[in-house]
PDB file of the backbone (N, CA, C, O) and the ligand in Angstrom, with CONECT records:
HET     ZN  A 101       1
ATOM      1  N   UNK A   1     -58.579  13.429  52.685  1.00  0.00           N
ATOM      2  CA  UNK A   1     -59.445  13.029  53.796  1.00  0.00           C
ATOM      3  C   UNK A   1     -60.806  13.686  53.631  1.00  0.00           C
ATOM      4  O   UNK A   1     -60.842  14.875  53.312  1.00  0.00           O
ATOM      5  N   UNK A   2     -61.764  13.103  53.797  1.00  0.00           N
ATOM      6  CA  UNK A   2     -63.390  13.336  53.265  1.00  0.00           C
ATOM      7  C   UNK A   2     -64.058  13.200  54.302  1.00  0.00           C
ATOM      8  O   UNK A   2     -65.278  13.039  54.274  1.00  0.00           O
ATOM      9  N   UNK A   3     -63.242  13.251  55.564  1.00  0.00           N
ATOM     10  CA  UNK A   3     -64.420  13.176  56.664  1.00  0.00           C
ATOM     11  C   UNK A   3     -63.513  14.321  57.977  1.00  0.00           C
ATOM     12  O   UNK A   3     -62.367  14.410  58.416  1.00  0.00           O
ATOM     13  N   UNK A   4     -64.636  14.922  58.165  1.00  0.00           N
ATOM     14  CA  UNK A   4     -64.651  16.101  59.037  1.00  0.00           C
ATOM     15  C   UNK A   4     -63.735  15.682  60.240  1.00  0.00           C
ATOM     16  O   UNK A   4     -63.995  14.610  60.785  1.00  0.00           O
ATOM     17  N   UNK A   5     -62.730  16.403  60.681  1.00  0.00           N
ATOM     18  CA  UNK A   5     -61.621  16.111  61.837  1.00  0.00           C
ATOM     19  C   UNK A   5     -62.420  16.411  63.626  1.00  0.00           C
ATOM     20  O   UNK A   5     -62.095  15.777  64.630  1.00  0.00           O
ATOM     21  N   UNK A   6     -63.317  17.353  63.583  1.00  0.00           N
ATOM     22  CA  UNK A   6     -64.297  17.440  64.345  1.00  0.00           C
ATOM     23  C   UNK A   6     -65.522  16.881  64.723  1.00  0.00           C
ATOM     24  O   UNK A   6     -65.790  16.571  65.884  1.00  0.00           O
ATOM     25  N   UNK A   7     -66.177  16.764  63.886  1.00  0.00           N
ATOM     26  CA  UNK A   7     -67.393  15.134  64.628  1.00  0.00           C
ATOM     27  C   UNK A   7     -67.431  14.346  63.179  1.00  0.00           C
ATOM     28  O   UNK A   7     -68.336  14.632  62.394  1.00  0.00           O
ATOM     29  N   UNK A   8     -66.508  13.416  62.849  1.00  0.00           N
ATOM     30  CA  UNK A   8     -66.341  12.372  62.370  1.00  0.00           C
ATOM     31  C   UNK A   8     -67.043  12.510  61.063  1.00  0.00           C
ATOM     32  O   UNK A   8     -66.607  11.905  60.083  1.00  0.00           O
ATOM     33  N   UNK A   9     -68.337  13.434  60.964  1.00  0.00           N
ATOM     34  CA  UNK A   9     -69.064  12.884  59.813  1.00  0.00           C
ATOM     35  C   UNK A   9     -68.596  12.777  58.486  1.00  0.00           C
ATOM     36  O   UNK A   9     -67.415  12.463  58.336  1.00  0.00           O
ATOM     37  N   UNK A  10     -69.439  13.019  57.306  1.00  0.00           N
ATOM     38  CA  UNK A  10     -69.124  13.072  56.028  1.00  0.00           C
ATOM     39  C   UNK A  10     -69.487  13.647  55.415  1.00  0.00           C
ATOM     40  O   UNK A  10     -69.068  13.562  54.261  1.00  0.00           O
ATOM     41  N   UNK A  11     -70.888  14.992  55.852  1.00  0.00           N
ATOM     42  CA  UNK A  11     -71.154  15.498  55.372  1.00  0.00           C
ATOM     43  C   UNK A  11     -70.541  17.008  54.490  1.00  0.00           C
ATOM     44  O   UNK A  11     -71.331  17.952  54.511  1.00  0.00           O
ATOM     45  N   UNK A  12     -69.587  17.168  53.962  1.00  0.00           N
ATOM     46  CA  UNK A  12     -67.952  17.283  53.561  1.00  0.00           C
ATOM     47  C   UNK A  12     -67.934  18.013  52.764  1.00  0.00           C
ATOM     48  O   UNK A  12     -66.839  18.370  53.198  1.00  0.00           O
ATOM     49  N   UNK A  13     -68.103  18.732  51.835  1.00  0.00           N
ATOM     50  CA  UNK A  13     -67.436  19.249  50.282  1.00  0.00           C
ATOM     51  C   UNK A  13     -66.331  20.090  50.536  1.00  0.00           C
ATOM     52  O   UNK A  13     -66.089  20.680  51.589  1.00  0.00           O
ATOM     53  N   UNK A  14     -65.623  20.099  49.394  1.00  0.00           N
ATOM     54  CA  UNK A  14     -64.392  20.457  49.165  1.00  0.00           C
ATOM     55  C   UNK A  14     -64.829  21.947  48.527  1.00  0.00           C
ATOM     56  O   UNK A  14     -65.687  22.202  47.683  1.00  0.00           O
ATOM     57  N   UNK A  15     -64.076  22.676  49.123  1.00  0.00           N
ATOM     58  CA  UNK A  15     -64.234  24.366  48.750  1.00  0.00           C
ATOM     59  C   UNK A  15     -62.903  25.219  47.966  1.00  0.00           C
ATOM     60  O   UNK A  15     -62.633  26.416  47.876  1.00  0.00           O
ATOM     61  N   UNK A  16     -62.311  24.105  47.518  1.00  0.00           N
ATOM     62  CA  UNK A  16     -60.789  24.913  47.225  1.00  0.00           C
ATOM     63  C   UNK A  16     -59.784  23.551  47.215  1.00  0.00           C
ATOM     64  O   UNK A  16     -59.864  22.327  47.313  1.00  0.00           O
ATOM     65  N   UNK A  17     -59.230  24.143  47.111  1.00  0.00           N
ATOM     66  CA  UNK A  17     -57.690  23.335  46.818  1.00  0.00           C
ATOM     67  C   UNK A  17     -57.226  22.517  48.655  1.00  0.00           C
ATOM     68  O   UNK A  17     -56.900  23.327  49.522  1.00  0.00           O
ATOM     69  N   UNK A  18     -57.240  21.612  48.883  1.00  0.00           N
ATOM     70  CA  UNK A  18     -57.260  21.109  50.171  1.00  0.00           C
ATOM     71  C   UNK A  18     -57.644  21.755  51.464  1.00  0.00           C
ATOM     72  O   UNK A  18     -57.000  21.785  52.513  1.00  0.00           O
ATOM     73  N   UNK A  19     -59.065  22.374  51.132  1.00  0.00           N
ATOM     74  CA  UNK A  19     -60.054  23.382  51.636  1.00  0.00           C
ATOM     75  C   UNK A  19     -61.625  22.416  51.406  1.00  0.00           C
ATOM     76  O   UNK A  19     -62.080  21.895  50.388  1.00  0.00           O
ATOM     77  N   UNK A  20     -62.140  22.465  52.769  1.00  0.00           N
ATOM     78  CA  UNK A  20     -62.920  21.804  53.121  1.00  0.00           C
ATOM     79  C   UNK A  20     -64.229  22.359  54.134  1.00  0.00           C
ATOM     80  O   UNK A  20     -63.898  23.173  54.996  1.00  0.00           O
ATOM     81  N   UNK A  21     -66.129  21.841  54.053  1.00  0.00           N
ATOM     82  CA  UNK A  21     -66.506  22.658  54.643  1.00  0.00           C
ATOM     83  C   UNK A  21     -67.338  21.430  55.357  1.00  0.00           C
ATOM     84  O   UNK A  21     -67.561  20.396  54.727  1.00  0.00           O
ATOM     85  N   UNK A  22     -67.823  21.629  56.838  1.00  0.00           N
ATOM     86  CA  UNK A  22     -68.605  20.352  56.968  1.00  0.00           C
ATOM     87  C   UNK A  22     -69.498  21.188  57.221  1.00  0.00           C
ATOM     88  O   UNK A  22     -69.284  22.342  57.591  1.00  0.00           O
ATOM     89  N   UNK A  23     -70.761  20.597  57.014  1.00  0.00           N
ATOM     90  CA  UNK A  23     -72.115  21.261  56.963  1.00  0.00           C
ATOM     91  C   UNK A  23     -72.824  20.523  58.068  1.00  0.00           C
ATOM     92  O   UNK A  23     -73.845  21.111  58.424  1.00  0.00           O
ATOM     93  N   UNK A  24     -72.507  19.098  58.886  1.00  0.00           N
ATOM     94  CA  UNK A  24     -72.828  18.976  60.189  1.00  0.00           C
ATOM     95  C   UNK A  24     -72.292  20.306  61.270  1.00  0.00           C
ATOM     96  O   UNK A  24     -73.055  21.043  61.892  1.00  0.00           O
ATOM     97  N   UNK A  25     -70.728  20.365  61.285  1.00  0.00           N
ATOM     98  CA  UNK A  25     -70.605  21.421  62.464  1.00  0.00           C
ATOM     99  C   UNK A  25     -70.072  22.803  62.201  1.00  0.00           C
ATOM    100  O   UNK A  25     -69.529  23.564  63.001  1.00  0.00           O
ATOM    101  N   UNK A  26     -70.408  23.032  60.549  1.00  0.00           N
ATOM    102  CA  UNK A  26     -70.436  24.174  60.158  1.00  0.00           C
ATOM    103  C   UNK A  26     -68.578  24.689  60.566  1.00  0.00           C
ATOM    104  O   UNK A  26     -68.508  25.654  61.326  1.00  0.00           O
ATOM    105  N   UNK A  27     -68.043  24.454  60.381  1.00  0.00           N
ATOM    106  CA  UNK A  27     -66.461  24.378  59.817  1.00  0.00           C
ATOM    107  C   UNK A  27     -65.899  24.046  59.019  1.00  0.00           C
ATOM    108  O   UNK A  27     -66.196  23.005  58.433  1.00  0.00           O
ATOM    109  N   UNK A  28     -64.759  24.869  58.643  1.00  0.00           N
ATOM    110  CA  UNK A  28     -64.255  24.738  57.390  1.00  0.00           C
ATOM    111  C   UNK A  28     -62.317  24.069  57.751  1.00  0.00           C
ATOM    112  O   UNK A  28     -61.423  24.451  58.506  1.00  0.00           O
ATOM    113  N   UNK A  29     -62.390  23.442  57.183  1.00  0.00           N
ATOM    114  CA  UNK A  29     -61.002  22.983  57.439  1.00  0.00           C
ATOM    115  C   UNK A  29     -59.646  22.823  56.319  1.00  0.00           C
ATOM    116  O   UNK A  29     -59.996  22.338  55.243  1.00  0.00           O
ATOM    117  N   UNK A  30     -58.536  23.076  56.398  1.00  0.00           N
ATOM    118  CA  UNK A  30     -57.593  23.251  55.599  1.00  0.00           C
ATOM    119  C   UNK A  30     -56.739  22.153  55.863  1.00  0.00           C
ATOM    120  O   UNK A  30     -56.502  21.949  57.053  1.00  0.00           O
ATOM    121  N   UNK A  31     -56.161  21.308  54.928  1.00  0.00           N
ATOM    122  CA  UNK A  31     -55.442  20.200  54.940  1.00  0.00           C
ATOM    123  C   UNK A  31     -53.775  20.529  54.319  1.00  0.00           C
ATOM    124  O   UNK A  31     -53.887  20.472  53.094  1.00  0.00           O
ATOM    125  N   UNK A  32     -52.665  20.769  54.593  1.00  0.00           N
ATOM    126  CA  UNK A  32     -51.838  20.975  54.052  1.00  0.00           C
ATOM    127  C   UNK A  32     -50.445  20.390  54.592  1.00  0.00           C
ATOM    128  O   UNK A  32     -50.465  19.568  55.508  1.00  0.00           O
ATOM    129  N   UNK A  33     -49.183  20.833  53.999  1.00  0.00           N
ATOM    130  CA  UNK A  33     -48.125  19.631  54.950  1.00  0.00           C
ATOM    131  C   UNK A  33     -48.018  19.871  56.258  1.00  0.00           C
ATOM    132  O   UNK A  33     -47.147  19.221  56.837  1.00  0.00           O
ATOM    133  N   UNK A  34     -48.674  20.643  56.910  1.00  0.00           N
ATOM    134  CA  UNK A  34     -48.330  21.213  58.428  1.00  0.00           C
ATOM    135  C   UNK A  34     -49.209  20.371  59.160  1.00  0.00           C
ATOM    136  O   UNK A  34     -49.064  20.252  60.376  1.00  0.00           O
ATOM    137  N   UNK A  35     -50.320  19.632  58.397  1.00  0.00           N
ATOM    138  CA  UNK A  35     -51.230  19.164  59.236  1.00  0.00           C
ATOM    139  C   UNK A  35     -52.957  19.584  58.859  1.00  0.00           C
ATOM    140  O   UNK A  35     -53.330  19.626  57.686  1.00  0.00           O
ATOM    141  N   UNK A  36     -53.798  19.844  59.893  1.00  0.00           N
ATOM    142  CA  UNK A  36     -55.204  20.333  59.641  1.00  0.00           C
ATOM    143  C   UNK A  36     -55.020  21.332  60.790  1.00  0.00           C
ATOM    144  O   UNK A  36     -54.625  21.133  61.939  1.00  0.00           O
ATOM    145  N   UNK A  37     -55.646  23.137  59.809  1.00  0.00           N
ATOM    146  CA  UNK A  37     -56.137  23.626  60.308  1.00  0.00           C
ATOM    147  C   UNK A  37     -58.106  23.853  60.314  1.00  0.00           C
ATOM    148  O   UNK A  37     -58.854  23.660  59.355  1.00  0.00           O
ATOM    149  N   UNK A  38     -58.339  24.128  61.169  1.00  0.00           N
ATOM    150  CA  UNK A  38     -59.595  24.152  61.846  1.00  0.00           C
ATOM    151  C   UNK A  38     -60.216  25.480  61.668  1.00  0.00           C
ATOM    152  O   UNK A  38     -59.420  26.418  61.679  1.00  0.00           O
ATOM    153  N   UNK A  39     -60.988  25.654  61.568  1.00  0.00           N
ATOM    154  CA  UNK A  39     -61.532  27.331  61.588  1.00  0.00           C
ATOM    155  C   UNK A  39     -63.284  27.797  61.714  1.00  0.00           C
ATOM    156  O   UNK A  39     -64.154  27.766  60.844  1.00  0.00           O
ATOM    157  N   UNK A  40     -63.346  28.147  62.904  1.00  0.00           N
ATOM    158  CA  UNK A  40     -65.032  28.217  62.930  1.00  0.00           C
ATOM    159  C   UNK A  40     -65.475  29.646  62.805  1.00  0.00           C
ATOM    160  O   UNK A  40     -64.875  30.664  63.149  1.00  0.00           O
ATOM    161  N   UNK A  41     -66.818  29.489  62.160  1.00  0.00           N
ATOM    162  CA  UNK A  41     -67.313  30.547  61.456  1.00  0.00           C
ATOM    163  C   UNK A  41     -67.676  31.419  62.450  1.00  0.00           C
ATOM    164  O   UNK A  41     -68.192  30.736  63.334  1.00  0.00           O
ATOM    165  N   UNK A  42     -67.672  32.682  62.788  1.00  0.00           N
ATOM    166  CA  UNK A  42     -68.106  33.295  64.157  1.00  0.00           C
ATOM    167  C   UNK A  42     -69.272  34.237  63.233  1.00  0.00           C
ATOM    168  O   UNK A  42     -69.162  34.436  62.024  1.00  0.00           O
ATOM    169  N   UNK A  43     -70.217  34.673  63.964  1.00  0.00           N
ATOM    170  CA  UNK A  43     -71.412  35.319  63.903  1.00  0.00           C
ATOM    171  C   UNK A  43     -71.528  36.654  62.604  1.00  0.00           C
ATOM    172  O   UNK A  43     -72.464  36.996  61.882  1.00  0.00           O
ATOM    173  N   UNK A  44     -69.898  37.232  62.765  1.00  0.00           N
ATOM    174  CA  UNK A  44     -70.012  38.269  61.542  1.00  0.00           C
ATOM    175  C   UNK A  44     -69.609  37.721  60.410  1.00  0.00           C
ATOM    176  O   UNK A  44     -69.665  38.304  59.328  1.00  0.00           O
ATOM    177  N   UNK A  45     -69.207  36.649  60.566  1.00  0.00           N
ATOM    178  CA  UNK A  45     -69.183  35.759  59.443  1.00  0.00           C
ATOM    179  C   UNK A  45     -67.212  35.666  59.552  1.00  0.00           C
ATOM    180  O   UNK A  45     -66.625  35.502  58.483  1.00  0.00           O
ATOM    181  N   UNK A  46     -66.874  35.713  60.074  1.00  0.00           N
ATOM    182  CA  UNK A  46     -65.169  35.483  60.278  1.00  0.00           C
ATOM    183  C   UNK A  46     -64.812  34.484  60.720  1.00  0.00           C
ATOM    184  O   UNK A  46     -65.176  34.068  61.819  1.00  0.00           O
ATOM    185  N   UNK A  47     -63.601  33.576  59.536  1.00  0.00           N
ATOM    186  CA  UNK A  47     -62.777  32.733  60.301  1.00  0.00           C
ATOM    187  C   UNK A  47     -62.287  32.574  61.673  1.00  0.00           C
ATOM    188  O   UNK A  47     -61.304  33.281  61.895  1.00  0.00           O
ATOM    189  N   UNK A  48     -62.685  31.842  62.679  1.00  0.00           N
ATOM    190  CA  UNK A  48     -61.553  31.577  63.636  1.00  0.00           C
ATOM    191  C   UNK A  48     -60.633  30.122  63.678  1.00  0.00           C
ATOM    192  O   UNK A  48     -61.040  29.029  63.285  1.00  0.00           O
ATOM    193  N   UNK A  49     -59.731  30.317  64.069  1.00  0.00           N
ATOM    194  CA  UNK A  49     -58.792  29.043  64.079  1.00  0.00           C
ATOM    195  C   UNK A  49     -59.133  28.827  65.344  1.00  0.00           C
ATOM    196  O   UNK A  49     -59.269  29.663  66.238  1.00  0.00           O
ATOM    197  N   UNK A  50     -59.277  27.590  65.389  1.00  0.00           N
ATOM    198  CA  UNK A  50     -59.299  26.839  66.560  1.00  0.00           C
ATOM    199  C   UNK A  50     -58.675  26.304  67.069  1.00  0.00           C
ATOM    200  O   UNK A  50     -57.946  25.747  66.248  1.00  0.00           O
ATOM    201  N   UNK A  51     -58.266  25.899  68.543  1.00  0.00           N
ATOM    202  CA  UNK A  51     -56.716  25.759  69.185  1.00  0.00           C
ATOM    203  C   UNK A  51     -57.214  23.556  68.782  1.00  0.00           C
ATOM    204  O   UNK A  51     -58.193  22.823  68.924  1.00  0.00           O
ATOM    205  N   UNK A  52     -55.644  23.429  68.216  1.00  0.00           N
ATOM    206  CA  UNK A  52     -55.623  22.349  67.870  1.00  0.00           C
ATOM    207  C   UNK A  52     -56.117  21.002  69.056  1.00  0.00           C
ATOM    208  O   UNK A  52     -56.783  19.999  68.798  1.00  0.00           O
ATOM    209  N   UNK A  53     -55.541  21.408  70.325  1.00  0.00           N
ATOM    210  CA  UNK A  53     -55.703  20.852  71.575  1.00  0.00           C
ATOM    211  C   UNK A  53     -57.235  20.191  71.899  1.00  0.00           C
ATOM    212  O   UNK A  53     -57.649  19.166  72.441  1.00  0.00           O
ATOM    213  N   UNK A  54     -57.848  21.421  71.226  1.00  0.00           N
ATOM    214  CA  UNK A  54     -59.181  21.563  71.450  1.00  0.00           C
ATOM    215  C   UNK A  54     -60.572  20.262  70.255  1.00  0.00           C
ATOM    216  O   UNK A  54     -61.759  19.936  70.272  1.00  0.00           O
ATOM    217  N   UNK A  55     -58.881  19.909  69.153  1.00  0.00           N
ATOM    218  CA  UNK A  55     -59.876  18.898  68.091  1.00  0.00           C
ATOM    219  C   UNK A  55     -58.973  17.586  68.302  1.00  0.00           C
ATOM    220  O   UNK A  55     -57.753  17.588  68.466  1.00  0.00           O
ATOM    221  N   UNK A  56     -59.825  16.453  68.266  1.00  0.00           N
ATOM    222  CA  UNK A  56     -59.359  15.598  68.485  1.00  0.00           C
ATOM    223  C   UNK A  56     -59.651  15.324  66.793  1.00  0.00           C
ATOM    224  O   UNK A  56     -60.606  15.644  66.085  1.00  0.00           O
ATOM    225  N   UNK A  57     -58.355  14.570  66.486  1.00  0.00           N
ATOM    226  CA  UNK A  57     -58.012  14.360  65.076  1.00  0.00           C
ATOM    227  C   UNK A  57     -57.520  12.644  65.331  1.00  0.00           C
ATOM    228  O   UNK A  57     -57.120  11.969  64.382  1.00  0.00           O
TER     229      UNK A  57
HETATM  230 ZN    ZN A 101     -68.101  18.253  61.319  1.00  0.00          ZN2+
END
């Protein structure tokens, strides 16, 4: 999947092995058999996961 689970776009590259970064909303996302995790960059520069509820996929 090549388009961002959070605002639709495409602006997309792949960072890893079903590891993903969108450069519209600046998240990085992980694709694996569990599903998509979500993860936004916080200010010191740290992953957060984001509550799934919260992305419409
Ligand atoms: Zn996005």
């Amino acid at each position: 999947m090549m388009q961002c689970p959070v605002c639709g776009g495409k602006a997309v590259g792949k960072i890893g092995a079903g590891h993903y970064f969108c450069r519209d909303c600046c998240i990085e996302y992980r694709i694996d058999r569990e599903g998509i995790q979500v993860f936004e960059i916080d200010e010191d520069g740290m992953l957060v996961r984001l509550d799934p509820a919260q992305i419409r996929l």
